[in-house]
C-alpha positions, 0 to 999 in steps of 0.5 A: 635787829632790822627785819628784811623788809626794813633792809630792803628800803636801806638797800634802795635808799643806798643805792639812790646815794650812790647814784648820785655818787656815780652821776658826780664822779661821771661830771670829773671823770668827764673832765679827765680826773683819772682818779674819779674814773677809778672811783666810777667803776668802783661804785658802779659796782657797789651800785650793781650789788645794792640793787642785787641785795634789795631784791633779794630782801625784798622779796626773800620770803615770797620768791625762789632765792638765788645761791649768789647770795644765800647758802640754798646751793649748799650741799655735804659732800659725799664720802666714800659712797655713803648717804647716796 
């Protein structure tokens, strides 16, 4: 099992794979493949989602976590006024 440190690298390599990706699919969609243009949003996306998951891991131990990706939002309901 990868501890998150080790993620966090994953996480930045991939996104420097879907860079690459991103900056391929802007030379056709340029062209006008509309195809490529769909493929665009799609990693742009994934890119935005990567960056968000390296940082998280990266820093997971040391920093305040946000509820985009973590359960720290998490609370029981109430019921019937109990455990007020």
């Amino acid at each position: 099992m990868a501890r998150l440190s080790e993620l966090s690298t994953q996480y930045r390599e991939a996104a420097v794979r879907l860079r690459l990706a991103i900056e391929d699919r802007q030379g056709l969609a340029a062209q006008g493949d509309s195809g490529a243009a769909w493929e665009l949003t799609l990693l742009r996306q994934m890119l935005a989602e990567m960056r968000d998951l390296r940082r998280l891991t990266e820093s997971y131990y040391s920093r305040p976590r946000s509820r985009l990706y973590t359960t720290v939002g998490l609370t029981a309901p109430r019921r019937n006024g109990e455990k007020g």
